[in-house]
TITIPA-927670 format. One record per residue (C-alpha): residue in three letters; x, y, z. Coordinates in steps of 0.001 Angstrom, whole numbers. Layout:
BEGIN
(site 'ALA'; (X; Y; Z))
...
***
This chain:
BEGIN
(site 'UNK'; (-41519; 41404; 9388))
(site 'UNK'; (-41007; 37733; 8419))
(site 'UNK'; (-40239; 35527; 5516))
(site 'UNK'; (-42601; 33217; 3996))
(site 'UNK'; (-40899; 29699; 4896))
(site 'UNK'; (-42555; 28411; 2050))
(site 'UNK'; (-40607; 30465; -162))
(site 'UNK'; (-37268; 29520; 1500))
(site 'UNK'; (-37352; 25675; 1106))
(site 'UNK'; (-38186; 26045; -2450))
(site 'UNK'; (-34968; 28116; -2480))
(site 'UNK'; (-32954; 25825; -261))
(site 'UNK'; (-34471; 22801; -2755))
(site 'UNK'; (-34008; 24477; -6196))
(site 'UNK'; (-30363; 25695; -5798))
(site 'UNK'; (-29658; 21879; -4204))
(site 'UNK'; (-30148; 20693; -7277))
(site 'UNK'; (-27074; 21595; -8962))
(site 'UNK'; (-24561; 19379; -8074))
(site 'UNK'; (-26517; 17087; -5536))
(site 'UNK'; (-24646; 13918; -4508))
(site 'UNK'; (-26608; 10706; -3892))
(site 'UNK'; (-26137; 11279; -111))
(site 'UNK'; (-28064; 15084; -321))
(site 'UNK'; (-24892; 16851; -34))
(site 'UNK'; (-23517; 18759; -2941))
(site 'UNK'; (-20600; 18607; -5410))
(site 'UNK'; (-20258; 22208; -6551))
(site 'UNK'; (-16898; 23488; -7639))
(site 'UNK'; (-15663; 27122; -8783))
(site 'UNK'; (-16936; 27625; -12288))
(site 'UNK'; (-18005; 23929; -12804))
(site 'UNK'; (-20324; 22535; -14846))
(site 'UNK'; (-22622; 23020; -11716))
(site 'UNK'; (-21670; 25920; -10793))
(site 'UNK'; (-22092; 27919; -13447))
(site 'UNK'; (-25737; 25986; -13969))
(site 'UNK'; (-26476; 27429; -10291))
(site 'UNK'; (-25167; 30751; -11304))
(site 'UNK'; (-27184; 30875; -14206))
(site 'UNK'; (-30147; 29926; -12098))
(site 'UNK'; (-29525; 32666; -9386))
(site 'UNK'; (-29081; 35295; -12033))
(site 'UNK'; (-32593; 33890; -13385))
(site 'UNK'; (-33927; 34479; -10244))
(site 'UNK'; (-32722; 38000; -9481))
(site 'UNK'; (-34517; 39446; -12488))
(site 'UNK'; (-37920; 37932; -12442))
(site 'UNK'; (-36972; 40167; -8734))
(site 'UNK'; (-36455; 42715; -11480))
(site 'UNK'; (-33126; 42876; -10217))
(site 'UNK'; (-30195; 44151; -12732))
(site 'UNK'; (-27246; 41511; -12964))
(site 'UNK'; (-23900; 42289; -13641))
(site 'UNK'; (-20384; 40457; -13486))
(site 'UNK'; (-16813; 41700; -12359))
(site 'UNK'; (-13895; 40676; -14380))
(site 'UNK'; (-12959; 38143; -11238))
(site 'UNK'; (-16762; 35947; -12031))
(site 'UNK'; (-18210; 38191; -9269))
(site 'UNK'; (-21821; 38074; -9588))
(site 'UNK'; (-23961; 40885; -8315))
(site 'UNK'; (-27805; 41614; -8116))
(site 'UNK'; (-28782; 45510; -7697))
(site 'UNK'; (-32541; 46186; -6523))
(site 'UNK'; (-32416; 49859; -6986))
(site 'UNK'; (-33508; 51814; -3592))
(site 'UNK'; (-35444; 55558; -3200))
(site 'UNK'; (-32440; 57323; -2735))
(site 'UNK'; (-29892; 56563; -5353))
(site 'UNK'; (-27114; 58746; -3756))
(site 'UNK'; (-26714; 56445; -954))
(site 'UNK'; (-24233; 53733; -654))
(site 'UNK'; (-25694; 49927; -1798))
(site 'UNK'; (-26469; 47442; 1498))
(site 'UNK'; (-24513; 44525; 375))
(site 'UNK'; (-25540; 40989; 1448))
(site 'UNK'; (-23210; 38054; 11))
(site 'UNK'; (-21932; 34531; 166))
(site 'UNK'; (-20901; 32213; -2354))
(site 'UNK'; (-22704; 29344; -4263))
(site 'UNK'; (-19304; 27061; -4606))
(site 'UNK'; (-18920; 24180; -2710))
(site 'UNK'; (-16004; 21804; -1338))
(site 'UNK'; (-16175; 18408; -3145))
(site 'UNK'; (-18776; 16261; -1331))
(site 'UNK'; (-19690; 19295; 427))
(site 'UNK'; (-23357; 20509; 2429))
(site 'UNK'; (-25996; 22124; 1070))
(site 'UNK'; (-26238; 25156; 3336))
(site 'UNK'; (-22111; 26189; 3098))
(site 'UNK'; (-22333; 29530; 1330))
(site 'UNK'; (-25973; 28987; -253))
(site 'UNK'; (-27385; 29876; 1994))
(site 'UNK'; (-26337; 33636; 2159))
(site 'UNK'; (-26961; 34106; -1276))
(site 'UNK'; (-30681; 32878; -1087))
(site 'UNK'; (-31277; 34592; 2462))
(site 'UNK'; (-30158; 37845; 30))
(site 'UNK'; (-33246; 36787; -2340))
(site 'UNK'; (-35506; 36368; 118))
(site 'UNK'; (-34753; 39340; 2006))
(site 'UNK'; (-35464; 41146; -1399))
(site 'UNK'; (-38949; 38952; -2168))
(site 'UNK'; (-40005; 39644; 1267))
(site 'UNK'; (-39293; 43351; 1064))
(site 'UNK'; (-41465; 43349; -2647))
(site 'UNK'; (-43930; 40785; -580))
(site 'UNK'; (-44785; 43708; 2106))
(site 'UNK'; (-44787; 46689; -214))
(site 'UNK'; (-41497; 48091; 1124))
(site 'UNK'; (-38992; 50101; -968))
(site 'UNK'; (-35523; 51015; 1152))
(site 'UNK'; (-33750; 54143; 973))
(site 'UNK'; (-30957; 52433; 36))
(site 'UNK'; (-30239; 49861; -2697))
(site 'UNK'; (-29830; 46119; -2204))
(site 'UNK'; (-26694; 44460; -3717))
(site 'UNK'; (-26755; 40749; -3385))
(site 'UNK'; (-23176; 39185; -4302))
(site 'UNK'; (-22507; 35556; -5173))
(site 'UNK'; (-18519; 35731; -4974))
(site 'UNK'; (-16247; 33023; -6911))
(site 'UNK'; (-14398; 30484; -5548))
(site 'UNK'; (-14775; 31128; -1852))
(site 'UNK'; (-13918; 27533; -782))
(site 'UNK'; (-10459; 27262; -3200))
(site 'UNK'; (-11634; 23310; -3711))
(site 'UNK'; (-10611; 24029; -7129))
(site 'UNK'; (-8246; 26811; -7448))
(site 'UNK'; (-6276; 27453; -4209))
(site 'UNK'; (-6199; 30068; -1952))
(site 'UNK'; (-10051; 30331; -489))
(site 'UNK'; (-11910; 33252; -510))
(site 'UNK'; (-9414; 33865; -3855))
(site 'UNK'; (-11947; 37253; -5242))
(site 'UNK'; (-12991; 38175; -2380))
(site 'UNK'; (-9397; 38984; -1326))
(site 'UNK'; (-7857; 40376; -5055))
(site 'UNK'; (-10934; 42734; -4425))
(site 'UNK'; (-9763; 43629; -758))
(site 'UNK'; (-5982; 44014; -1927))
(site 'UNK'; (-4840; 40811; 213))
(site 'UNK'; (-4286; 38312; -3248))
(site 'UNK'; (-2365; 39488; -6351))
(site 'UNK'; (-4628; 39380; -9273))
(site 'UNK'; (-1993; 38500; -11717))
(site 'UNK'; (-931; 35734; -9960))
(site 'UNK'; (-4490; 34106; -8802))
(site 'UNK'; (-5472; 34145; -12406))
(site 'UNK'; (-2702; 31902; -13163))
(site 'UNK'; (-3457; 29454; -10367))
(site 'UNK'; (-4331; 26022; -11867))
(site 'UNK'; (-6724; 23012; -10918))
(site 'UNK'; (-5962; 19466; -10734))
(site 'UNK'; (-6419; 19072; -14436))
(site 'UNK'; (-4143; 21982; -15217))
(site 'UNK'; (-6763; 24328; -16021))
(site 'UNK'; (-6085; 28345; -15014))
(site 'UNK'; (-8441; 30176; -12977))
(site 'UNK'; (-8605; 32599; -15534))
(site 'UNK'; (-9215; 29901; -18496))
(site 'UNK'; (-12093; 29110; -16245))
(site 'UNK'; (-13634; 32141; -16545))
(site 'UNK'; (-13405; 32955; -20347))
(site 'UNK'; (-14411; 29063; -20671))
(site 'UNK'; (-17828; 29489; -18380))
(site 'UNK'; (-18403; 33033; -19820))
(site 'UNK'; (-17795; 34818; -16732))
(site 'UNK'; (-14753; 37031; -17233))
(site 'UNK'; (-17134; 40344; -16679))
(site 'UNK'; (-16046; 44263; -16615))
(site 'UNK'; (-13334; 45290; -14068))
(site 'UNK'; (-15342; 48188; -13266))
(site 'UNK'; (-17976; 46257; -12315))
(site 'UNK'; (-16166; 45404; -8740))
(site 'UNK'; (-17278; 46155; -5599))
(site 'UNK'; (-15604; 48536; -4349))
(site 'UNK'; (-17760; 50378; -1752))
(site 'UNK'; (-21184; 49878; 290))
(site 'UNK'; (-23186; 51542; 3012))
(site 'UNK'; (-22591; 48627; 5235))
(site 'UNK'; (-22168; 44365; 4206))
(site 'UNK'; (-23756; 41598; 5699))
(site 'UNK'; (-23418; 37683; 5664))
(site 'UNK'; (-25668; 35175; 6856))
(site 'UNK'; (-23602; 31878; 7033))
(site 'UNK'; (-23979; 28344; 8991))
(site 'UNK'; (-21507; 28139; 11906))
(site 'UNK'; (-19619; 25301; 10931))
(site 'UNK'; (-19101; 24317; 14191))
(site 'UNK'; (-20671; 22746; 16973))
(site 'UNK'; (-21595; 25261; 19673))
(site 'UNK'; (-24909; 26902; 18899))
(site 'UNK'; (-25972; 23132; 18615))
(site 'UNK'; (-24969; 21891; 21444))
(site 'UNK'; (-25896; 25243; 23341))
(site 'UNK'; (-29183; 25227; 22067))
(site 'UNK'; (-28461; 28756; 20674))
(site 'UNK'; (-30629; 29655; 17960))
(site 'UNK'; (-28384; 32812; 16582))
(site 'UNK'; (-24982; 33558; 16678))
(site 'UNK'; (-24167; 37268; 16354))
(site 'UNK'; (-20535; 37180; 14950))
(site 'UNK'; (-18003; 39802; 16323))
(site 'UNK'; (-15181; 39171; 14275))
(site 'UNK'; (-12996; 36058; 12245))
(site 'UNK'; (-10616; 34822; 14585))
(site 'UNK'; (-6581; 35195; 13589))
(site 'UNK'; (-4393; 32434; 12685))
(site 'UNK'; (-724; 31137; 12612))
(site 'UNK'; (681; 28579; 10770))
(site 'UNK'; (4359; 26264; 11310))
(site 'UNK'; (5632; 23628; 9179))
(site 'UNK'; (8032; 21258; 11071))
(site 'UNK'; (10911; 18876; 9818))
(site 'UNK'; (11976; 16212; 11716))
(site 'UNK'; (15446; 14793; 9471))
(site 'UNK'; (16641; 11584; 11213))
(site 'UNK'; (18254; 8438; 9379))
(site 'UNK'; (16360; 6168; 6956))
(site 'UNK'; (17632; 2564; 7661))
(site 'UNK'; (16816; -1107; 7435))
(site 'UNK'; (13887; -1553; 10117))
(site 'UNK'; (14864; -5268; 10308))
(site 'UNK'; (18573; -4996; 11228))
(site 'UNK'; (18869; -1667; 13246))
(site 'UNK'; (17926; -2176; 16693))
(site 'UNK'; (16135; 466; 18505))
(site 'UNK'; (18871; 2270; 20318))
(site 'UNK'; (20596; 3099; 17301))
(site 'UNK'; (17585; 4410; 15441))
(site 'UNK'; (17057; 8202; 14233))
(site 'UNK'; (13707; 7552; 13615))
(site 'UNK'; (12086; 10266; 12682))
(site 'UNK'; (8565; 9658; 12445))
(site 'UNK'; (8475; 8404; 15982))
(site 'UNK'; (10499; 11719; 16761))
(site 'UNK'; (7612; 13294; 15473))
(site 'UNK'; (5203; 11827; 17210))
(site 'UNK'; (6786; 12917; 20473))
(site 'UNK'; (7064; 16487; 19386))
(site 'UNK'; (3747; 16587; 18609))
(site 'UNK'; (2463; 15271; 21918))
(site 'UNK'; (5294; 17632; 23915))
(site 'UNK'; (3324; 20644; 21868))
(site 'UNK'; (-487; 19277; 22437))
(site 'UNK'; (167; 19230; 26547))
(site 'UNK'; (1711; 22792; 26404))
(site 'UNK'; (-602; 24189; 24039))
(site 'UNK'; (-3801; 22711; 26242))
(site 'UNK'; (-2253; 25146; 29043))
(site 'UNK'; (-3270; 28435; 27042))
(site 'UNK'; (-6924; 29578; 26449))
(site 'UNK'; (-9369; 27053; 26694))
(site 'UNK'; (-10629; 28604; 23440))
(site 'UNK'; (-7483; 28397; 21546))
(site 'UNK'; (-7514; 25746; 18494))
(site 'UNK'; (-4949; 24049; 16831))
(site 'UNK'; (-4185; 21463; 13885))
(site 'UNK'; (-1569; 18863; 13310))
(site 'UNK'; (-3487; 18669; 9790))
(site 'UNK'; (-1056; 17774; 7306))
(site 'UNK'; (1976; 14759; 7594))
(site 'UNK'; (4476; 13753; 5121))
(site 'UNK'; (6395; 10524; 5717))
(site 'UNK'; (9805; 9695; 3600))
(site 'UNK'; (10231; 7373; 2270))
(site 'UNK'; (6779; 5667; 3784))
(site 'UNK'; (8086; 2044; 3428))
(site 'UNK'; (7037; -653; 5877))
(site 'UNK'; (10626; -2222; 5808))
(site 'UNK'; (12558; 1598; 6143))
(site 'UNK'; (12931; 2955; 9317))
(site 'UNK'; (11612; 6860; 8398))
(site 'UNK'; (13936; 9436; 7576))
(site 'UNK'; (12180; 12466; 7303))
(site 'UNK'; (9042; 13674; 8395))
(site 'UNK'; (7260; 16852; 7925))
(site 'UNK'; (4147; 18276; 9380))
(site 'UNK'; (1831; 21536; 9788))
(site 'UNK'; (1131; 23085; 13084))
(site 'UNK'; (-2191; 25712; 13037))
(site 'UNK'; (-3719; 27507; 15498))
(site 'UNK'; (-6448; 29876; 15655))
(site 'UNK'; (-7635; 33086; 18522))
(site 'UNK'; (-9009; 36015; 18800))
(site 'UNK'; (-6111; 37514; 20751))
(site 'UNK'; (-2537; 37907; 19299))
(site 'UNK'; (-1081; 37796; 22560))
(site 'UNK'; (-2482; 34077; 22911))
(site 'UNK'; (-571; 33372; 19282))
(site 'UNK'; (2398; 34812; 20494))
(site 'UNK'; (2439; 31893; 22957))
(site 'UNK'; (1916; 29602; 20653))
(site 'UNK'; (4653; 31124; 18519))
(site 'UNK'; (6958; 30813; 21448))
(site 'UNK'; (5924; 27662; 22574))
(site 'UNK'; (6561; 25824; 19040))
(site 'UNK'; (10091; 27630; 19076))
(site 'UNK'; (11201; 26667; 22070))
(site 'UNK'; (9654; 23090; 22363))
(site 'UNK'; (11378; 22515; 18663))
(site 'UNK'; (14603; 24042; 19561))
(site 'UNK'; (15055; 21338; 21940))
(site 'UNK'; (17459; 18571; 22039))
(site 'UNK'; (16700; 15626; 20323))
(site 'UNK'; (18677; 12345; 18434))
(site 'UNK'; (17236; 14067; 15326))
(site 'UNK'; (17531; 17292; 13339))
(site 'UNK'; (14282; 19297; 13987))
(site 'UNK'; (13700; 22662; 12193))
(site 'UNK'; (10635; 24976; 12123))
(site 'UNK'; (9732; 27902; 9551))
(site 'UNK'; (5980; 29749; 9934))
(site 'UNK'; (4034; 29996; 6635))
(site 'UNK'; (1468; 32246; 7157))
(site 'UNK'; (-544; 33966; 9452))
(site 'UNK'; (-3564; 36498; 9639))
(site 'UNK'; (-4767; 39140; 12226))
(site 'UNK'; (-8493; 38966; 13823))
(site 'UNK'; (-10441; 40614; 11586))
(site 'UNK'; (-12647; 42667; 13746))
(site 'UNK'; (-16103; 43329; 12669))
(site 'UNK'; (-17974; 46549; 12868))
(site 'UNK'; (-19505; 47686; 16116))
(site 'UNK'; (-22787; 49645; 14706))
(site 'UNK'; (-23280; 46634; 12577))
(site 'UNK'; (-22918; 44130; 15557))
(site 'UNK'; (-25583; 45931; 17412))
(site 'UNK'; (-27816; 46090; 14791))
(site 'UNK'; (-28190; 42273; 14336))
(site 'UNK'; (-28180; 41939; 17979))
(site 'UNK'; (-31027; 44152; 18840))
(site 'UNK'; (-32801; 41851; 15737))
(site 'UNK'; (-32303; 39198; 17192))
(site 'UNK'; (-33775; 40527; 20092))
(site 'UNK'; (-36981; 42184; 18246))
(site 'UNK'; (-37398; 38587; 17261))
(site 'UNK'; (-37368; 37054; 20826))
(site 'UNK'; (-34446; 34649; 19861))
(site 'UNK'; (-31532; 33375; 21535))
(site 'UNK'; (-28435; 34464; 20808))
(site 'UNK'; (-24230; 34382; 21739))
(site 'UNK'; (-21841; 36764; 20777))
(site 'UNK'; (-18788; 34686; 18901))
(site 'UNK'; (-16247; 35086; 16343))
(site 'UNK'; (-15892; 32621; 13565))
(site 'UNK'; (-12877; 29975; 13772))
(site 'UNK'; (-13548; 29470; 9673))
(site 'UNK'; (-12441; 31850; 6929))
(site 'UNK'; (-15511; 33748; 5265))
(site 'UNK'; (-15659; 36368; 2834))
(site 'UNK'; (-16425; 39118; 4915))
(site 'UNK'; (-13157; 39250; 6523))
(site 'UNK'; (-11930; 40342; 3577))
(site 'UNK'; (-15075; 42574; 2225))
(site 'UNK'; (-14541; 44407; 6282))
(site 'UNK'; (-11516; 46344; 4692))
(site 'UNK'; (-13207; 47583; 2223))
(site 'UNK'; (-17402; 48122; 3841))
(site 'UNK'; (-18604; 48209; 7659))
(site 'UNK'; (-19173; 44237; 7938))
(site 'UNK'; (-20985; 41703; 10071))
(site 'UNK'; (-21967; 38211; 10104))
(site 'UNK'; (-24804; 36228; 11698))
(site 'UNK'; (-24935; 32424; 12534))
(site 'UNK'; (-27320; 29745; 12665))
(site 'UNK'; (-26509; 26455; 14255))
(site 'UNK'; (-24651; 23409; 12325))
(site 'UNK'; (-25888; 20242; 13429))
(site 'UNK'; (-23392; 18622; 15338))
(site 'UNK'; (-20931; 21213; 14048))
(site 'UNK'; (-21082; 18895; 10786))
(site 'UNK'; (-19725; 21248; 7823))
(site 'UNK'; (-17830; 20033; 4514))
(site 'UNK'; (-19337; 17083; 4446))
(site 'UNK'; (-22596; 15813; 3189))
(site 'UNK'; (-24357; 15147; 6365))
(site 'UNK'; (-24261; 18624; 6876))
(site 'UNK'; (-27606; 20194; 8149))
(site 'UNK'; (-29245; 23144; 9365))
(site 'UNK'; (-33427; 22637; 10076))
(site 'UNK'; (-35628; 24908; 8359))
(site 'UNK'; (-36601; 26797; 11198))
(site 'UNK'; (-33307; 27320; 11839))
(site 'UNK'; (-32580; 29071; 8563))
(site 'UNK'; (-35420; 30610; 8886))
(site 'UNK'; (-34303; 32657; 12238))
(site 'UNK'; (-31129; 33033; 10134))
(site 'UNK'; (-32948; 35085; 7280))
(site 'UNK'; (-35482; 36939; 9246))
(site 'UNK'; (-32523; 37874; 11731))
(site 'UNK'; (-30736; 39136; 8289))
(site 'UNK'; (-34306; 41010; 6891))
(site 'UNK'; (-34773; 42970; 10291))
(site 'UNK'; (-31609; 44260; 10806))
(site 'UNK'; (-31100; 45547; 7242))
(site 'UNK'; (-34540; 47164; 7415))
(site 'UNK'; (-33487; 48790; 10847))
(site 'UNK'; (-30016; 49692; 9261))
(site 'UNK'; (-31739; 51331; 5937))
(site 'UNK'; (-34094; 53091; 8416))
(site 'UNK'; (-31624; 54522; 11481))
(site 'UNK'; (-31650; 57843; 10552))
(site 'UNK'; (-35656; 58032; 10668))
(site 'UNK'; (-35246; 56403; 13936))
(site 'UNK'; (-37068; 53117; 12417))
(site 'UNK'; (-38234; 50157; 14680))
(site 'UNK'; (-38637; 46546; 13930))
(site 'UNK'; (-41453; 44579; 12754))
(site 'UNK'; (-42430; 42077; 15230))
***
């Protein structure tokens, strides 16, 4: 069974529309102007599916296509239609219109599942607007306090939760998802190695864990013309060092370890003052927390060093691997394989929604390639016969998980 390609672009092309940017990317934040004109639009969409629309009291948006058996637990697909500012047109989109044409293709053949189909557009996955990411996602999964993520604000001192009331979208509380037979996500890879492998699917295992540092180098601000160079705490320069001392001891663990010196903060940043105090974020992301307990120790130990300035360290967050469900990971695999396509076993470096939605529903994600690993940005691309592989990878393995128990095969 496969999906008209057709149909798809004219999805991919209609939903582009809200918020496109003169270079083809898109512009879409939470609960925008353009979002809520692409939200409006997919819920337009889901009922000429005959689809029944509802909202949470978080702007969740879900689509129910009622299945034979209404007993059994929904299949959830979902994704979000938000975008990063200057963002690609395949970020998040695309999981939400792989869920519509999974459900057009399923009309399309004449096939009603046992179970129902919930697609879910969740808010303000990227937390462009209102910080953290995946903000709903995780009040529904317990991680984020809702009382406090409604009072987040934007740059223009909006709340998240005068966003809602102001766009109409502050639904029913009962409306949340709380439970499905099993939750998938088709997403772009935002990174460069299906590309580059020539990898047309990536079957995703898990979301890889994370650690974060923030680092304070406190030396002496001074005049930069009269204090000669022996004398000088400088601290930005002390930084610097650090920062290349960690990189060289870092690149000795896991080849597949990553890690971030992503944000700097210079004091007082003047050309004719020798800096004074520097600050700076160390992240780094694997699979295995053994591998971030090196990094922990490395950062502690390389900092605790002596220096001519005061260096101090402090970790700000972190997150486990969120470990994806087995059944579910063989399921897309063995599509993928039904469907004679390539395809690597991987777990995401990028935060998605189903890490959180895994607490709470058997979860998996599938991949399709990112040219050049290009993602946030408006050059960001994925060919249509790429999200094509993407979608039919999707349609196969949710007919083959709706149909287990009656020992169904795949369409070929």
């Amino acid at each position: 069974m496969k999906c008209n390609s057709t149909s798809l672009e004219e999805k991919i092309t209609s939903f582009r529309q809200f918020g496109k940017t003169a270079k083809n990317g898109v512009s879409r934040l939470s609960l925008s102007e353009e979002d809520l004109q692409a939200r409006a639009y997919f819920k337009k969409r889901c009922e000429e599916l005959q689809m029944t629309v509802t909202i949470d009291d978080l702007g969740n948006m879900y689509a129910l296509k009622m299945g034979k058996n209404p007993d059994l637990q929904p299949i959830v697909i979902g994704s979000h239609l938000d975008s990063v500012l200057n963002g690609g047109a395949y970020d998040g989109v695309l999981g939400v219109i792989a869920g519509l044409q999974v459900v057009e293709t399923l009309r399309d053949e004449n096939i009603k599942l046992e179970h129902s189909l919930l697609i879910v557009n969740f808010t303000n996955e990227e937390g462009a607007r209102f910080d953290p990411a995946m903000m709903c996602s995780g009040i529904l999964a317990g991680k984020f306090s809702e009382e406090k993520m409604l009072k987040v604000r934007d740059e223009e001192g909006t709340t998240f939760e005068q966003a809602l009331n102001n766009g109409g979208m502050r639904g029913k509380k009962e409306q949340r998802l709380r439970e499905g037979a099993g939750y998938f996500e088709l997403h772009i890879e935002q990174g460069p190695v299906l590309d580059k492998e020539q990898i047309e699917i990536g079957v995703v295992e898990g979301v890889v864990g994370m650690v974060c540092y923030e680092i304070n180098i406190f030396g002496q601000a001074n005049h930069a013309g009269t204090t000669p160079m022996i004398y000088r705490q400088d601290a930005l320069l002390e930084a610097a060092r650090l920062m290349i001392d960690l990189e060289d001891q870092l690149l000795f663990l896991p080849e597949d370890l990553v890690f971030t010196f992503g944000r700097i903060y210079n004091a007082p940043n003047i050309h004719t003052v020798v800096p004074g105090h520097v600050r700076f974020t160390l992240e780094a992301r694997h699979k295995d927390e053994e591998v971030l307990q090196e990094v922990r120790k490395i950062i502690q130990q390389t900092v605790e060093k002596p220096c001519k300035c005061k260096r101090t360290y402090e970790e700000l967050w972190s997150r486990e691997t969120v470990y994806f469900n087995s059944e579910l990971i063989c399921t897309v695999e063995d599509s993928a394989k039904a469907l004679k396509k390539s395809y690597k076993k991987m777990y995401s470096g990028a935060g998605h929604d189903a890490q959180f939605i895994a607490s709470l529903i058997p979860s998996v994600m599938i991949f399709i390639p990112s040219l050049d690993g290009i993602s946030h940005n408006e050059a960001e691309y994925s060919s249509l016969q790429q999200c094509l592989d993407g979608v039919n990878v999707l349609l196969n393995a949710v007919y083959q998980f709706d149909c287990k128990k009656k020992s169904a095969k795949f369409y070929s």
